[in-house]
PDB file of N, H, CA, C and O in Angstrom:
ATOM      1  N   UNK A   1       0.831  -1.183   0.000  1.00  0.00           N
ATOM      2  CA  UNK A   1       0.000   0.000   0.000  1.00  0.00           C
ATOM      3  C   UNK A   1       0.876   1.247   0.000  1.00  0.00           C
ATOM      4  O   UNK A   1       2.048   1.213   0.376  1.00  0.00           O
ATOM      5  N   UNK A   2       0.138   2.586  -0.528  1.00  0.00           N
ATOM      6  H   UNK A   2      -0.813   2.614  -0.834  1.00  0.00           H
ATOM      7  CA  UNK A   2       1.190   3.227  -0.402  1.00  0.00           C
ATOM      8  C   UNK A   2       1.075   4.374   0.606  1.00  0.00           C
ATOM      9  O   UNK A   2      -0.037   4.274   1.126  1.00  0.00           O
ATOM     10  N   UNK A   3       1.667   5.302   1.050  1.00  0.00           N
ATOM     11  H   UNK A   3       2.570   5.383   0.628  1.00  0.00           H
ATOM     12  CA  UNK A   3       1.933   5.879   2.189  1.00  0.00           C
ATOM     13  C   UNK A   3       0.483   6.807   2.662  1.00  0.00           C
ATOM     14  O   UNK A   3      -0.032   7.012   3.761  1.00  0.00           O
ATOM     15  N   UNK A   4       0.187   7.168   1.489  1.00  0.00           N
ATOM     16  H   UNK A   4       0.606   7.001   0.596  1.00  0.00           H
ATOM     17  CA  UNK A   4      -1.405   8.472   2.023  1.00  0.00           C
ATOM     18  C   UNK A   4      -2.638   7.268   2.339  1.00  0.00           C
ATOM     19  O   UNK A   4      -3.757   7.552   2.766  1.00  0.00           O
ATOM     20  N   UNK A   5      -2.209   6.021   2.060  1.00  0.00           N
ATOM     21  H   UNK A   5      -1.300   5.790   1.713  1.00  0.00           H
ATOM     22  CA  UNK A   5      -3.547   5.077   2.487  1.00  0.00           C
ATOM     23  C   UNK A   5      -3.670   4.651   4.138  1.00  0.00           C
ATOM     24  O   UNK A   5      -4.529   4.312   4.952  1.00  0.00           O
ATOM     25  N   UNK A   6      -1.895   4.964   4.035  1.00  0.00           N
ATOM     26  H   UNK A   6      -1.198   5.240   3.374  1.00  0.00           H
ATOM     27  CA  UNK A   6      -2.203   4.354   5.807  1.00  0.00           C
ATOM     28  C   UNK A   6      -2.674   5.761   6.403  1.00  0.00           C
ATOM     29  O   UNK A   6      -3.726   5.800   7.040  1.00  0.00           O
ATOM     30  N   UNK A   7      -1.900   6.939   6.204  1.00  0.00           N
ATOM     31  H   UNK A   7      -1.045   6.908   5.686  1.00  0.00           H
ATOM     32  CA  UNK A   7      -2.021   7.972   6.967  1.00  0.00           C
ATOM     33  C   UNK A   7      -3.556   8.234   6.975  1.00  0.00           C
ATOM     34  O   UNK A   7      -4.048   8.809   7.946  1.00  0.00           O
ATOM     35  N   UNK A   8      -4.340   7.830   5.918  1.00  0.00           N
ATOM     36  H   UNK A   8      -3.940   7.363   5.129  1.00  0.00           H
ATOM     37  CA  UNK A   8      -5.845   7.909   6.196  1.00  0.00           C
ATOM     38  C   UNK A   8      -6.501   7.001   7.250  1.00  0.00           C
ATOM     39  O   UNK A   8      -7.176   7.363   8.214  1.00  0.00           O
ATOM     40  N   UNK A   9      -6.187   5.798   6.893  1.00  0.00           N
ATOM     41  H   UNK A   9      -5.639   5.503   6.110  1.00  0.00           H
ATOM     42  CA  UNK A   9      -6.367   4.982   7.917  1.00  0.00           C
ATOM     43  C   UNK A   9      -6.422   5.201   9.101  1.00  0.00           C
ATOM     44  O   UNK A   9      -7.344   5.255   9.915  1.00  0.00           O
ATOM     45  N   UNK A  10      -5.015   5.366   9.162  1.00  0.00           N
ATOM     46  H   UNK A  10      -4.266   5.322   8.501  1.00  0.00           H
ATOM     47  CA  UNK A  10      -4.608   5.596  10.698  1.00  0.00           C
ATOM     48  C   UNK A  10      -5.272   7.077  11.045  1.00  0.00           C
ATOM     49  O   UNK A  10      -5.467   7.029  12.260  1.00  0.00           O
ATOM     50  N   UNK A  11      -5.663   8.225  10.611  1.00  0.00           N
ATOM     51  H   UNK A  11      -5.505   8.264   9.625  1.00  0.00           H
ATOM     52  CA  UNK A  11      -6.469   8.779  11.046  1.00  0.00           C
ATOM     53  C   UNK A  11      -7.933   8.674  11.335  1.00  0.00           C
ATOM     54  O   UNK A  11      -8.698   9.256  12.103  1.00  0.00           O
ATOM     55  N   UNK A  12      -8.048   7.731  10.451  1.00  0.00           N
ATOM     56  H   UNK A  12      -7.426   7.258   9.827  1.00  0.00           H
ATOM     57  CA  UNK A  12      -9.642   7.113  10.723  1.00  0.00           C
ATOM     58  C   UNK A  12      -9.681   6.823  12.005  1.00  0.00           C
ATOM     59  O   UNK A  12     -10.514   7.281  12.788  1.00  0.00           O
ATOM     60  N   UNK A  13      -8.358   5.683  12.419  1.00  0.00           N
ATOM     61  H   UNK A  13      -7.682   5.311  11.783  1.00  0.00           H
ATOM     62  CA  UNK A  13      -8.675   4.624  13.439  1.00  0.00           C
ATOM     63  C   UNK A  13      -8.187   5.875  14.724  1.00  0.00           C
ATOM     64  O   UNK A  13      -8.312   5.242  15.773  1.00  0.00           O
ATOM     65  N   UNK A  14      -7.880   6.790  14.957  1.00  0.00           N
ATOM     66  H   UNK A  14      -7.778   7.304  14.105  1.00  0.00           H
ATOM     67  CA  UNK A  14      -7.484   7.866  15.888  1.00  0.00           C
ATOM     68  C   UNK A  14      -8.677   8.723  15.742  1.00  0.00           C
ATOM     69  O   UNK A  14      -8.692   9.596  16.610  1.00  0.00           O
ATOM     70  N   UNK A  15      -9.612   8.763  14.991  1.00  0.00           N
ATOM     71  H   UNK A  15      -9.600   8.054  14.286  1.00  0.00           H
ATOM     72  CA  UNK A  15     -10.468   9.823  15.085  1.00  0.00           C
ATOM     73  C   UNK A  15     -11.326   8.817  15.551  1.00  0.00           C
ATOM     74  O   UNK A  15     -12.046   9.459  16.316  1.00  0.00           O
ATOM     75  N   UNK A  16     -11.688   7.741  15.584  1.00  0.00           N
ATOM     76  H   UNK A  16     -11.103   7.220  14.962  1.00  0.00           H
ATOM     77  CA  UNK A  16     -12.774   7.063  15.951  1.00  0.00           C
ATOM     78  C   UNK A  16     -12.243   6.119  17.704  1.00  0.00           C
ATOM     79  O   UNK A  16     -12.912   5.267  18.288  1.00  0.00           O
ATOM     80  N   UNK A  17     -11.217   6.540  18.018  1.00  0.00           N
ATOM     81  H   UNK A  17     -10.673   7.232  17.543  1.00  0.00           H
ATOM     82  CA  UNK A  17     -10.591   6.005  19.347  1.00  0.00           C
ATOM     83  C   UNK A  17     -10.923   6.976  20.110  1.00  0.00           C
ATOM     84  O   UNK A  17     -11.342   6.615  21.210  1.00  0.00           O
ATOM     85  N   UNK A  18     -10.877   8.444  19.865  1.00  0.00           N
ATOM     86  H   UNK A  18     -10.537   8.738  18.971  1.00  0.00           H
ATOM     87  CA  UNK A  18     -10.694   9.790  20.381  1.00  0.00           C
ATOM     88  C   UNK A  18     -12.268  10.060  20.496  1.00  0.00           C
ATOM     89  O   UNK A  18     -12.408  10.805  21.466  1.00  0.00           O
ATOM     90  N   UNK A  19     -13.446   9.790  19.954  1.00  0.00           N
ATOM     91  H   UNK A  19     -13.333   9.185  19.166  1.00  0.00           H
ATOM     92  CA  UNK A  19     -14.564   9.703  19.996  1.00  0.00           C
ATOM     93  C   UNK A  19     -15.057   8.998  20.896  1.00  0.00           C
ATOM     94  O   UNK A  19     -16.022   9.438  21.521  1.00  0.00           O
ATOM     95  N   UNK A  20     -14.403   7.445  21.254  1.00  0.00           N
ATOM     96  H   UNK A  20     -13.619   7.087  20.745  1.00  0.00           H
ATOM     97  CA  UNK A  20     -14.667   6.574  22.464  1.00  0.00           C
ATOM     98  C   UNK A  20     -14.262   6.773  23.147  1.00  0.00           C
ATOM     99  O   UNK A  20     -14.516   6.107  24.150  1.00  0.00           O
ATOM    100  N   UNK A  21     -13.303   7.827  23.234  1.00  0.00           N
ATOM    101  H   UNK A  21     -13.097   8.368  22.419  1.00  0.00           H
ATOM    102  CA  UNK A  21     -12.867   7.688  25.494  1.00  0.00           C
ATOM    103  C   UNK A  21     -13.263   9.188  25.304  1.00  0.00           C
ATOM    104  O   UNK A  21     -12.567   9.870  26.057  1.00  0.00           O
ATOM    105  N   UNK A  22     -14.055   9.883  24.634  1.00  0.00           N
ATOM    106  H   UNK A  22     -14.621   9.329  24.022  1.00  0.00           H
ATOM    107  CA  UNK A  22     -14.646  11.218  24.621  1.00  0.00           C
ATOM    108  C   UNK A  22     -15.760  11.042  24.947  1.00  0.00           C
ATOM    109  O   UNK A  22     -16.414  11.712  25.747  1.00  0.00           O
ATOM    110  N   UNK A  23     -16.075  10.132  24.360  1.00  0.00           N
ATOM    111  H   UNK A  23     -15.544   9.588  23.710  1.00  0.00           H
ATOM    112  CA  UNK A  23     -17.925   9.237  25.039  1.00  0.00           C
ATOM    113  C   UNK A  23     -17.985   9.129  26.231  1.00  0.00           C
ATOM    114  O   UNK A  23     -18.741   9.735  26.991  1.00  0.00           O
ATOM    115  N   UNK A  24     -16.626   7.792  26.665  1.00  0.00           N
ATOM    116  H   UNK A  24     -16.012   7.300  26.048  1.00  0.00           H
ATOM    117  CA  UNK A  24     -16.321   7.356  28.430  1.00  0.00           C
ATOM    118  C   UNK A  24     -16.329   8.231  29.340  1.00  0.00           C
ATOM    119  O   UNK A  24     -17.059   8.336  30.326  1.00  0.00           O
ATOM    120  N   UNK A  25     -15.303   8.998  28.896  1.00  0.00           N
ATOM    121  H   UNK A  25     -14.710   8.912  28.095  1.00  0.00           H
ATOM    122  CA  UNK A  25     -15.434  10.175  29.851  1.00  0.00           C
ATOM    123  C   UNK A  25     -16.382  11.461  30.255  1.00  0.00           C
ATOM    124  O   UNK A  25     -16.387  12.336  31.121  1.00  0.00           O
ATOM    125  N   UNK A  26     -17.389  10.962  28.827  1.00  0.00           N
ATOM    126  H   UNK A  26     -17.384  10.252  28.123  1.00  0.00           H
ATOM    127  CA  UNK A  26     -18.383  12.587  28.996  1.00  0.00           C
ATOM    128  C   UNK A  26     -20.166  11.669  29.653  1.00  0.00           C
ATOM    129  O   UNK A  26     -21.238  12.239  29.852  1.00  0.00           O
ATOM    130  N   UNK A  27     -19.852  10.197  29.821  1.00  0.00           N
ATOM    131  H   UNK A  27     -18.980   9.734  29.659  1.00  0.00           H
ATOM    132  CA  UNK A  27     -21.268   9.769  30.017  1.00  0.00           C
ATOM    133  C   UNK A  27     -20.436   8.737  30.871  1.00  0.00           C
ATOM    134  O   UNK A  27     -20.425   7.506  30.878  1.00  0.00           O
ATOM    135  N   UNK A  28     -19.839   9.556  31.489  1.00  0.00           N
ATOM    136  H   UNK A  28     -19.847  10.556  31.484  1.00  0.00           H
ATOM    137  CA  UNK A  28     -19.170   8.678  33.043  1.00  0.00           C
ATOM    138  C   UNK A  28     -19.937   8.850  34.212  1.00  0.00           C
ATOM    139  O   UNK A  28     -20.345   7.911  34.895  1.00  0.00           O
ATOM    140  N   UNK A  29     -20.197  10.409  34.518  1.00  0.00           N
ATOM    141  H   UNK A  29     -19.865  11.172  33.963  1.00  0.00           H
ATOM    142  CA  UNK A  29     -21.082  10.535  35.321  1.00  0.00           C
ATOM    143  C   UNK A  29     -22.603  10.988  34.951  1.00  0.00           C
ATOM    144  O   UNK A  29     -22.788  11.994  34.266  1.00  0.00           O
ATOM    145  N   UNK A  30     -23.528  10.312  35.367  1.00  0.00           N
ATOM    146  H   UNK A  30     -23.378   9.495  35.923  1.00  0.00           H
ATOM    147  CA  UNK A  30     -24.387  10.597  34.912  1.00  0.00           C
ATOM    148  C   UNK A  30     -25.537  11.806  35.750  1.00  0.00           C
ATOM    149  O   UNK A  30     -26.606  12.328  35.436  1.00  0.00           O
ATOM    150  N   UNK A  31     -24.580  11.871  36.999  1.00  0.00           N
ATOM    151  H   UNK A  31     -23.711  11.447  37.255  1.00  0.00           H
ATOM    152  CA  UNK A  31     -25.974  12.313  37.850  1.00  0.00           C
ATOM    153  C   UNK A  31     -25.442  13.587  38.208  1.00  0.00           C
ATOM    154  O   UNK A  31     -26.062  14.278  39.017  1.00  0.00           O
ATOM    155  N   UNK A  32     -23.841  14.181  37.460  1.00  0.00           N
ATOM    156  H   UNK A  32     -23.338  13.619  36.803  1.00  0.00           H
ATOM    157  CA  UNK A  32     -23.280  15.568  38.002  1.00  0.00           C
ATOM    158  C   UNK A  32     -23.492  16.140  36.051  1.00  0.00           C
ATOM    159  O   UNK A  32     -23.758  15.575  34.990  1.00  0.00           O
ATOM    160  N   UNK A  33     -23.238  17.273  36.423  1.00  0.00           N
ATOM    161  H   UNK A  33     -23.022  17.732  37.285  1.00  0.00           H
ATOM    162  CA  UNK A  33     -23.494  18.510  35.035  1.00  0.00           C
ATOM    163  C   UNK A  33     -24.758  19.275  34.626  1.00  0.00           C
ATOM    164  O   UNK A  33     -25.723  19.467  35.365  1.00  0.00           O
ATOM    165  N   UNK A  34     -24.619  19.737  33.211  1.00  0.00           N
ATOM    166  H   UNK A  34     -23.834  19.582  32.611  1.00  0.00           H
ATOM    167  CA  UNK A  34     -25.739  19.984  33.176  1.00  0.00           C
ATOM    168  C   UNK A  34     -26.364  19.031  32.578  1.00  0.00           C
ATOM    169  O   UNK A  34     -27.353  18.593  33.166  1.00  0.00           O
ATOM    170  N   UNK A  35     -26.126  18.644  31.732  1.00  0.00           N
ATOM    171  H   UNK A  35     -25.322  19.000  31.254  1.00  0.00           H
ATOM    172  CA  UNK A  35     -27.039  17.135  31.423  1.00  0.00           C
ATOM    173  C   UNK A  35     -27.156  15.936  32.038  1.00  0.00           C
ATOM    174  O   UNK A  35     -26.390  14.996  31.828  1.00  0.00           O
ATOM    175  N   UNK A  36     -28.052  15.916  32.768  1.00  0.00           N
ATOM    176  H   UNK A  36     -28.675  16.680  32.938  1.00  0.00           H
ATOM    177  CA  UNK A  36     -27.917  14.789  34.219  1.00  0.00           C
ATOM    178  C   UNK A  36     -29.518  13.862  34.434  1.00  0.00           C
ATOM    179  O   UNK A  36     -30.641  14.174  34.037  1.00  0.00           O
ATOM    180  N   UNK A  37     -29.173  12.944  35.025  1.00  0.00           N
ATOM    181  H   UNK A  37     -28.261  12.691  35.348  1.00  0.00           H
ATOM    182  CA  UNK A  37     -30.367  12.224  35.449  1.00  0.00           C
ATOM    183  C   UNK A  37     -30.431  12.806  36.427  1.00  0.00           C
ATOM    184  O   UNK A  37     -29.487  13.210  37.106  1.00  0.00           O
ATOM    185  N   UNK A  38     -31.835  12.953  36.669  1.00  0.00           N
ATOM    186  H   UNK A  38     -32.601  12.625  36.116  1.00  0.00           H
ATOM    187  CA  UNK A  38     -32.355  13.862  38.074  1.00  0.00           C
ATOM    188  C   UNK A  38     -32.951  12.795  39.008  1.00  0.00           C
ATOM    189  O   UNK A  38     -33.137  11.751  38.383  1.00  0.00           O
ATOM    190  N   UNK A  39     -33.309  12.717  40.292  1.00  0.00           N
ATOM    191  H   UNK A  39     -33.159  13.565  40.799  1.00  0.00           H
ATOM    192  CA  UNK A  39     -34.337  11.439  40.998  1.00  0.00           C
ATOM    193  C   UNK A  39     -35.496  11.495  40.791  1.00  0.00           C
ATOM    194  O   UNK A  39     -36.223  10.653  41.319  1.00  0.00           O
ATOM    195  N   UNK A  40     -36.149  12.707  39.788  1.00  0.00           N
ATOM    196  H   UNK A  40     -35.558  13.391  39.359  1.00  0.00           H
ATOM    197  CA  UNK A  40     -37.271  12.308  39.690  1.00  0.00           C
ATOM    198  C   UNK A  40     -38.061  10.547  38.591  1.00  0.00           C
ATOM    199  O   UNK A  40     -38.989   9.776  38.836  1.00  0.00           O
ATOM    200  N   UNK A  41     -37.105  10.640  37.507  1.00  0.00           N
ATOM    201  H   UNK A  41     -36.351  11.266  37.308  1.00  0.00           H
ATOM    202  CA  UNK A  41     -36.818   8.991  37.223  1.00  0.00           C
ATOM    203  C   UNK A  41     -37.139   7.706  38.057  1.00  0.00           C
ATOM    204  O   UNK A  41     -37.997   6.825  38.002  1.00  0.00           O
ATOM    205  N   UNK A  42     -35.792   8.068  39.054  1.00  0.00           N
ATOM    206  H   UNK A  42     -35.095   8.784  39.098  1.00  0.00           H
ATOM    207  CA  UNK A  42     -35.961   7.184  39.584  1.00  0.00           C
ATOM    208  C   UNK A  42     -36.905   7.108  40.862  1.00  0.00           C
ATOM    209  O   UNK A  42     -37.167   5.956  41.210  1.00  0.00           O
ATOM    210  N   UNK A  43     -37.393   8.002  41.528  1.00  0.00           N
ATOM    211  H   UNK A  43     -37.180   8.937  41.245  1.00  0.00           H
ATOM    212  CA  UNK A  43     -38.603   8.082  42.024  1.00  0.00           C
ATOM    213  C   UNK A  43     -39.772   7.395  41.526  1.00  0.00           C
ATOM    214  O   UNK A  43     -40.514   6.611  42.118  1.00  0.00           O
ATOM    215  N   UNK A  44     -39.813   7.829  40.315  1.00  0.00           N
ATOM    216  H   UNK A  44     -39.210   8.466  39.834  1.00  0.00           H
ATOM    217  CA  UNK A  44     -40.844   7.416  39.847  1.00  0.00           C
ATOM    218  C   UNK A  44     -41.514   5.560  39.358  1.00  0.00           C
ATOM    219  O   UNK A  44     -42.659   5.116  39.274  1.00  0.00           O
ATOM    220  N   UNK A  45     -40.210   4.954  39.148  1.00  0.00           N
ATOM    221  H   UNK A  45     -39.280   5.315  39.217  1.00  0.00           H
ATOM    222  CA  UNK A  45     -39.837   3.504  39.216  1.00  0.00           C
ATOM    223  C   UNK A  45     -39.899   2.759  40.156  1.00  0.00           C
ATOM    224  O   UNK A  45     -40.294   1.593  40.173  1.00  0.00           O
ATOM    225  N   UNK A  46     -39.409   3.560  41.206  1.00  0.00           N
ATOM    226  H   UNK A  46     -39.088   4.507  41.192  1.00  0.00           H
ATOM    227  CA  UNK A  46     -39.854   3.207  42.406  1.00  0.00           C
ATOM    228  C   UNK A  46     -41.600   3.187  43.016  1.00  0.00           C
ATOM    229  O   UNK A  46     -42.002   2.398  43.871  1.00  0.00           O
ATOM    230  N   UNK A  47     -42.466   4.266  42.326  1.00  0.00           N
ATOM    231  H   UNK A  47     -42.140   4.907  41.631  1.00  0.00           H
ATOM    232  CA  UNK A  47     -43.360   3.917  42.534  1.00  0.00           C
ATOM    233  C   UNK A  47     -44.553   3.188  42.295  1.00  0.00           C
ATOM    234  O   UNK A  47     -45.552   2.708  42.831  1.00  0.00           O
ATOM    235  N   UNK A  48     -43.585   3.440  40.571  1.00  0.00           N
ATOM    236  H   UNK A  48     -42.773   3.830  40.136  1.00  0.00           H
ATOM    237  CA  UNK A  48     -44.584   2.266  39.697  1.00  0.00           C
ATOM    238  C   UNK A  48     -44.602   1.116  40.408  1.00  0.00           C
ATOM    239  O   UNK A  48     -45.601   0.703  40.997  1.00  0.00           O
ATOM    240  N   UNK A  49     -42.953   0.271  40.373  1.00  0.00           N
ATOM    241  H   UNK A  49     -42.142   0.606  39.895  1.00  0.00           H
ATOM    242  CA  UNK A  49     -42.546  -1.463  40.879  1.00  0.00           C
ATOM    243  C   UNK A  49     -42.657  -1.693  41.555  1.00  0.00           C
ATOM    244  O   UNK A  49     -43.126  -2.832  41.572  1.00  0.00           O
ATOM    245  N   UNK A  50     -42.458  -1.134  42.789  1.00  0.00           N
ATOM    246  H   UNK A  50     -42.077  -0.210  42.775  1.00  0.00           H
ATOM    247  CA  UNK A  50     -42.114  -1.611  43.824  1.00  0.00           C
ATOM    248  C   UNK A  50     -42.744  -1.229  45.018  1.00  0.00           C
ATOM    249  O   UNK A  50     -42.568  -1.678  46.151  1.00  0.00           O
ATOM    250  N   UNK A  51     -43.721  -0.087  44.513  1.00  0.00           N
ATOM    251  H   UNK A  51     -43.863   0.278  43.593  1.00  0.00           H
ATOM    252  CA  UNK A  51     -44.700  -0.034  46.347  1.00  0.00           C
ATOM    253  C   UNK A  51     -45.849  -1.236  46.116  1.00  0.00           C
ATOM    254  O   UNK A  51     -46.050  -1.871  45.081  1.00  0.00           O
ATOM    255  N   UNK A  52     -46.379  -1.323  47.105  1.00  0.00           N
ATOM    256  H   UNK A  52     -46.216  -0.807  47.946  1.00  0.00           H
ATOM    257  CA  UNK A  52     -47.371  -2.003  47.056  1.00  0.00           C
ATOM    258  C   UNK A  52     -48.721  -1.295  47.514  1.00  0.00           C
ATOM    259  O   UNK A  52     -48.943  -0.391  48.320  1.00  0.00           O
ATOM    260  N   UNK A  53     -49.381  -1.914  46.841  1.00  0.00           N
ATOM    261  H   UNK A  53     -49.201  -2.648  46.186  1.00  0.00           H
ATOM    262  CA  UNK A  53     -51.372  -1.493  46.770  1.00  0.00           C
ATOM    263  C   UNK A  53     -51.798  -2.318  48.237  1.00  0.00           C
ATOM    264  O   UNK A  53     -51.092  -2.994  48.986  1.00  0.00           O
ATOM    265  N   UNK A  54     -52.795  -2.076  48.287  1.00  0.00           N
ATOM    266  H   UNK A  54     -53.368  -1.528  47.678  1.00  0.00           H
ATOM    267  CA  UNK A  54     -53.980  -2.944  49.741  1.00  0.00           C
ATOM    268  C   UNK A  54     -53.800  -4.217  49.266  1.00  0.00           C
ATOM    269  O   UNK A  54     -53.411  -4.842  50.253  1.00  0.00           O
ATOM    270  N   UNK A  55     -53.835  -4.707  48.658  1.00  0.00           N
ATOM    271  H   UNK A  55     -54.151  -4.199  47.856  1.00  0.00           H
ATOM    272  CA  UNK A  55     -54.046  -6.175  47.939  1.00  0.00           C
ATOM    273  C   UNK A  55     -52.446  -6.795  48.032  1.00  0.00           C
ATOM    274  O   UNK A  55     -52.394  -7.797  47.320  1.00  0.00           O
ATOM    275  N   UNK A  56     -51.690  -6.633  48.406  1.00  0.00           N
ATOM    276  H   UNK A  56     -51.731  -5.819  48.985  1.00  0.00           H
ATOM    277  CA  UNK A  56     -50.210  -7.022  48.972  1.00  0.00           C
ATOM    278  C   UNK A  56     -48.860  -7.364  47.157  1.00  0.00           C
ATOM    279  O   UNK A  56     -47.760  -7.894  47.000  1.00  0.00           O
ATOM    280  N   UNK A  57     -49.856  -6.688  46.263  1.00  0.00           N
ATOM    281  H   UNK A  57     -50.749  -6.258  46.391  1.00  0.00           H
ATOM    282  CA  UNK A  57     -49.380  -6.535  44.901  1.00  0.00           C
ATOM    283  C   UNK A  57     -48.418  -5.864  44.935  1.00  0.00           C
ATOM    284  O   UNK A  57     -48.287  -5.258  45.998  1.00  0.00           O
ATOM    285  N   UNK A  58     -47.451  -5.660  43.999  1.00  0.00           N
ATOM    286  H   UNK A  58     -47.558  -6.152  43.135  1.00  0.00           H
ATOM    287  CA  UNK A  58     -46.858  -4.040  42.997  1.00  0.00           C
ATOM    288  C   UNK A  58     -47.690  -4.143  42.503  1.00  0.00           C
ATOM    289  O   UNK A  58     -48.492  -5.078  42.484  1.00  0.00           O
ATOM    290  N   UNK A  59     -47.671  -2.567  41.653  1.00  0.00           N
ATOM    291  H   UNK A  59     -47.020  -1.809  41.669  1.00  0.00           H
ATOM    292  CA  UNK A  59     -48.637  -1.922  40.814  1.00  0.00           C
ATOM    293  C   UNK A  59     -48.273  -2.991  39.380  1.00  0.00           C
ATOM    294  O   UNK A  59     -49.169  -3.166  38.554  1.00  0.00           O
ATOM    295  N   UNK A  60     -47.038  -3.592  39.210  1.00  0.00           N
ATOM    296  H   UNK A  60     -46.311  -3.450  39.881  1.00  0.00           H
ATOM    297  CA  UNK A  60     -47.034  -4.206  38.276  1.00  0.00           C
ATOM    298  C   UNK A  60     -47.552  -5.646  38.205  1.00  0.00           C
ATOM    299  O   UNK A  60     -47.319  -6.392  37.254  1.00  0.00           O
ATOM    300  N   UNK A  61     -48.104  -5.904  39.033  1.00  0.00           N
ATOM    301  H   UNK A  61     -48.293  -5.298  39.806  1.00  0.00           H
ATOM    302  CA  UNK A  61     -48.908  -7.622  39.538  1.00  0.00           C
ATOM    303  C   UNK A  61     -48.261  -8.301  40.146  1.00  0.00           C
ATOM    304  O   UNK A  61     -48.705  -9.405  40.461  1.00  0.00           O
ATOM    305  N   UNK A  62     -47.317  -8.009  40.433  1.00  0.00           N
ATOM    306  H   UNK A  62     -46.956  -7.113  40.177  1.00  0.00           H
ATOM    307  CA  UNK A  62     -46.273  -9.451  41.274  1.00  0.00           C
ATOM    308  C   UNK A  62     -46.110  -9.127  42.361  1.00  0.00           C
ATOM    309  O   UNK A  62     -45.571  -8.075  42.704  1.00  0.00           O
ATOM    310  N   UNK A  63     -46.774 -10.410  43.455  1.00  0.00           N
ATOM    311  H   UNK A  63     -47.212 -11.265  43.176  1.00  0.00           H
ATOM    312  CA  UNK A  63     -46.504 -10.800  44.677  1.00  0.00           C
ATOM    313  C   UNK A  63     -44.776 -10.031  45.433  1.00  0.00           C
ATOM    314  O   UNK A  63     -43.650 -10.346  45.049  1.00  0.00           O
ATOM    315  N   UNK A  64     -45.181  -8.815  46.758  1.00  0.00           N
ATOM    316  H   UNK A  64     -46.096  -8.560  47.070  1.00  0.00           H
ATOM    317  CA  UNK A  64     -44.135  -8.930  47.180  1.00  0.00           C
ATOM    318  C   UNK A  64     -44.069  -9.355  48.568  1.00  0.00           C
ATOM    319  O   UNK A  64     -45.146  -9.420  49.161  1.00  0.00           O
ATOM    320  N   UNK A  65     -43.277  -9.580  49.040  1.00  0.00           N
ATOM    321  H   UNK A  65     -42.401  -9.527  48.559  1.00  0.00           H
ATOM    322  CA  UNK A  65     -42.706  -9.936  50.716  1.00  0.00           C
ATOM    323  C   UNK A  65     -43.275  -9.234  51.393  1.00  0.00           C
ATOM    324  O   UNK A  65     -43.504  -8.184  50.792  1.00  0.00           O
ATOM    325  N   UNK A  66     -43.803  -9.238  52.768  1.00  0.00           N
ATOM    326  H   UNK A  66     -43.618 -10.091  53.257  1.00  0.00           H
ATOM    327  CA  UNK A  66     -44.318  -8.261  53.219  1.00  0.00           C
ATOM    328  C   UNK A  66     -43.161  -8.039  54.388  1.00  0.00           C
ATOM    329  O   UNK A  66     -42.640  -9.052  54.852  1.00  0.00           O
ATOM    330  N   UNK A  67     -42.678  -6.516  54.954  1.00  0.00           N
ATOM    331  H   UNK A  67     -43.102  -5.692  54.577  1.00  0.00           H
ATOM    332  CA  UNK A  67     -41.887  -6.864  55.503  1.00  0.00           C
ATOM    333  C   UNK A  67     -41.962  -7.001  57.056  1.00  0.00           C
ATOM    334  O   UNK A  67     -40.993  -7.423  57.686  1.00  0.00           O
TER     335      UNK A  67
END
């Protein structure tokens, strides 16, 4: 091969390495910045699954432990 094929290459494969630990590092934390998961999410999952109704259900039908 000759020399401008690798240097493309090899910029390919550096521009697309530099994109993945740009990813890692920018959706590392998820719950600090401005783009963040907030608890209202997970609040809310919590209330769908996992409380229970009078009937000793989750809201999603399945039997839980009582504690």
């Amino acid at each position: 091969m000759e020399i401008h094929v690798h240097m493309i290459l090899g910029a390919v494969l550096a521009s697309i390495l530099g994109v993945v630990i740009f990813l890692i590092a920018a959706l590392d934390n998820p719950f600090r910045g401005k783009v963040s998961v907030g608890p209202d999410s997970i609040a809310l999952v919590y209330e769908t699954l996992l409380t229970q109704d009078k009937s000793g259900t989750s809201a999603g039908g399945a039997a839980l432990p009582r504690p």
